[in-house]
C-alpha positions in Angstrom: 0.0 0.0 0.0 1.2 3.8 -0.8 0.2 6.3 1.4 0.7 9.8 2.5 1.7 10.9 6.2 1.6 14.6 6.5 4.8 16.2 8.3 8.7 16.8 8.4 11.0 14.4 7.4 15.3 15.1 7.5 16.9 15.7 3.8 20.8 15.5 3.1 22.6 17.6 4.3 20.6 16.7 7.4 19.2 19.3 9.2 20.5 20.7 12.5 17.5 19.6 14.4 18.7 15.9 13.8 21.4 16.8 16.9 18.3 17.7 19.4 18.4 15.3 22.4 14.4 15.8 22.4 14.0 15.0 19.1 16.0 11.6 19.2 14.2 10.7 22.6 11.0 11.1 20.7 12.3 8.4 18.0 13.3 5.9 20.5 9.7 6.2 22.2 8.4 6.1 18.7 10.4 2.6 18.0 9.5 1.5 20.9 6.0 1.7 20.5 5.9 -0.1 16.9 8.1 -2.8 18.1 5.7 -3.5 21.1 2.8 -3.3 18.6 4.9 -6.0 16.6 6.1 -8.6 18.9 2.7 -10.5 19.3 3.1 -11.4 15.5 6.2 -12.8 16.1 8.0 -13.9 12.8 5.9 -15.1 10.0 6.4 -19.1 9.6 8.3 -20.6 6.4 10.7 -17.3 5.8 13.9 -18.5 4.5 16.7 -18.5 6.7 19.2 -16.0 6.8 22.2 -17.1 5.0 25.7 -18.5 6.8 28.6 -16.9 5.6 31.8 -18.8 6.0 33.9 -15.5 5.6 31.4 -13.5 9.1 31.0 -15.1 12.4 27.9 -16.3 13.5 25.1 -13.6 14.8 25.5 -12.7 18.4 23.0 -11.4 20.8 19.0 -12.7 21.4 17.7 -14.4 18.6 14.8 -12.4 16.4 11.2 -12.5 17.9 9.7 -10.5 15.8 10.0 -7.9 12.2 11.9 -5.1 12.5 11.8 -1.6 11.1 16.0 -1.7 10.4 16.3 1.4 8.8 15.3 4.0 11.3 17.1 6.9 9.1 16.4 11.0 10.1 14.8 10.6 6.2 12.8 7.9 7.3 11.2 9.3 10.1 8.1 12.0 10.4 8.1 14.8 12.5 5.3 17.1 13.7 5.3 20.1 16.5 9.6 18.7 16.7 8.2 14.7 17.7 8.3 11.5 16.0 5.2 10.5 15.0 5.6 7.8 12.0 7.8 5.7 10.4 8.3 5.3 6.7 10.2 3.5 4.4 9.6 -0.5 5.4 11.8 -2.2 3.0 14.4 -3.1 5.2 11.7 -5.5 7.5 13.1 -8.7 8.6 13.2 -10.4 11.7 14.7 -9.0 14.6 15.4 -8.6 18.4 15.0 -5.9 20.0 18.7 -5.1 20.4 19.0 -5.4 16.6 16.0 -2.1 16.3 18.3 -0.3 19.3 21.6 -0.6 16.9 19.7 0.7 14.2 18.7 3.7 16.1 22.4 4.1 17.6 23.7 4.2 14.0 21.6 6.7 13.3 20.4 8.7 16.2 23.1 8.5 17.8 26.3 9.4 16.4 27.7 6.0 16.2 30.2 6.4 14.1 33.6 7.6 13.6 33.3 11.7 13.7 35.0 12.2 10.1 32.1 9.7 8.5 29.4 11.7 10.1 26.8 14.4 8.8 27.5 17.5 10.3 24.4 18.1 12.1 25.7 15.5 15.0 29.4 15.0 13.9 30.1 17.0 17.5 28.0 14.7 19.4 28.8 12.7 22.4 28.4 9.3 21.4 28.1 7.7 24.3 26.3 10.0 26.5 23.3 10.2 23.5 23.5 6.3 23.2 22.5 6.0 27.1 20.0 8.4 26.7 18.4 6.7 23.3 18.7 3.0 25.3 17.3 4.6 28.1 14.6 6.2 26.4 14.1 2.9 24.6 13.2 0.6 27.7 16.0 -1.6 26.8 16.7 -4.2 29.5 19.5 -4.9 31.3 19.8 -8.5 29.9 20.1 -6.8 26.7 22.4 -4.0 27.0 25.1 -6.2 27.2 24.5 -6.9 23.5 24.0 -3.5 21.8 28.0 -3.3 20.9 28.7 -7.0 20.0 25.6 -6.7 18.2 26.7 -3.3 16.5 30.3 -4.4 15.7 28.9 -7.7 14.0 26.4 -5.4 11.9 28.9 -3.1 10.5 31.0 -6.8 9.3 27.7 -8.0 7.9 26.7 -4.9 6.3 29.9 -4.2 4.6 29.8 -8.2 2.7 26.4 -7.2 1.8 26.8 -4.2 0.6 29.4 -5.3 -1.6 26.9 -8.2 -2.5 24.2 -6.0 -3.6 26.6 -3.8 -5.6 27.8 -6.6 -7.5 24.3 -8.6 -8.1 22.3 -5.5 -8.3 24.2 -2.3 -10.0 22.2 0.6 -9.9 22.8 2.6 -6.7 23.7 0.1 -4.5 26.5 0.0 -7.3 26.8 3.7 -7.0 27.2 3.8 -2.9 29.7 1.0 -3.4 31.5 3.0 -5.9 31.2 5.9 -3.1 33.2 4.5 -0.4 30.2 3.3 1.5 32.2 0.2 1.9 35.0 1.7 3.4 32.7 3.9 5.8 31.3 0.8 7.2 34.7 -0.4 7.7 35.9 2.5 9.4 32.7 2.5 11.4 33.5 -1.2 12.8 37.0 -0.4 13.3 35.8 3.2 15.6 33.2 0.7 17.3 35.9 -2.0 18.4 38.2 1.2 19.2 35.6 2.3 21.4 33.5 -0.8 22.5 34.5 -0.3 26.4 33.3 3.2 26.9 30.4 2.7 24.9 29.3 -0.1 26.9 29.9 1.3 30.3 28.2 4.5 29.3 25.2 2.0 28.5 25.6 -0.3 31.5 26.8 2.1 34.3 
């Protein structure tokens, strides 16, 4: 189904609103609320199984329970009166935990990424003070804290194979990002993660 939802969505360069502690609180409450709405479903039977790659270690963190939004961009996100109110853009669904969603929204919302590779708009923000305050606003458990930056690191190795993947069997712009350096942005976003796993953790476990 197409639709319409009426409102302010983030364009490139992204606006500076995109660095407002309010406004990202209002996306992790947003999340929140469609993940909740979506865990009853659970995951649909007879989907195919991710595949194994001999080349990435296995998946770490709580197995999927239910579909994910995954792509939780400041373009993919509606805005009205400065708060989140809708989610667009679903193509990215597949099953998920809810430590897989929080990652999403790190890599996004929260500045999770090496401050040369970022937009401007948050390329001076704290990364770990705004990733507490987006897992706290999130409602993520204790029990699953512990998995937001294994679960991070292992999505930036993933990403970068399948990136490449789609470049190569698709062309078009997943050709044209590859031929952009988004490969080597995801790898210098692993490498920054694994630099900074420790204080990333304790500011999300303290």
């Amino acid at each position: 189904m197409l639709g319409f939802v009426d409102g302010e969505v983030a364009g490139r360069p992204w606006p500076a609103w995109v660095a407002d502690d309010a406004r990202a609180v209002s996306v992790a409450r947003l999340l929140r609320r469609l993940d909740d709405a979506l865990l009853p479903l659970g995951v649909p039977a007879g989907l195919p199984p991710s595949p194994i790659r001999a080349d990435v270690a296995a998946r770490p963190g709580p197995p999927p329970t239910f579909l994910g939004h995954r792509d939780v961009t400041p373009e993919n996100t509606v805005f009205r009166d400065g708060q989140a109110s809708a989610l667009i853009d679903f193509d990215l669904v597949r099953p998920s935990s809810r430590v897989d969603e929080v990652t999403n929204l790190l890599l996004w919302w929260g500045a999770w990424a090496p401050p040369a590779d970022r937009e401007d708009a948050v390329r001076d923000v704290d990364a770990a003070v705004r990733g507490r305050l987006l897992v706290d606003a999130y409602g993520l458990d204790d029990a699953d804290r512990r998995w937001v930056v294994p679960v991070s690191i292992s999505a930036a190795e993933r990403s970068w194979h399948s990136m490449r993947e789609l470049a190569e069997t698709h062309g078009g712009g997943w050709a044209r990002m590859w031929a952009d350096g988004v490969g080597d942005r995801i790898r210098r976003r692993e490498a920054w993660l694994r630099e900074h796993a420790a204080a990333l953790d304790a500011a999300l476990r303290d």
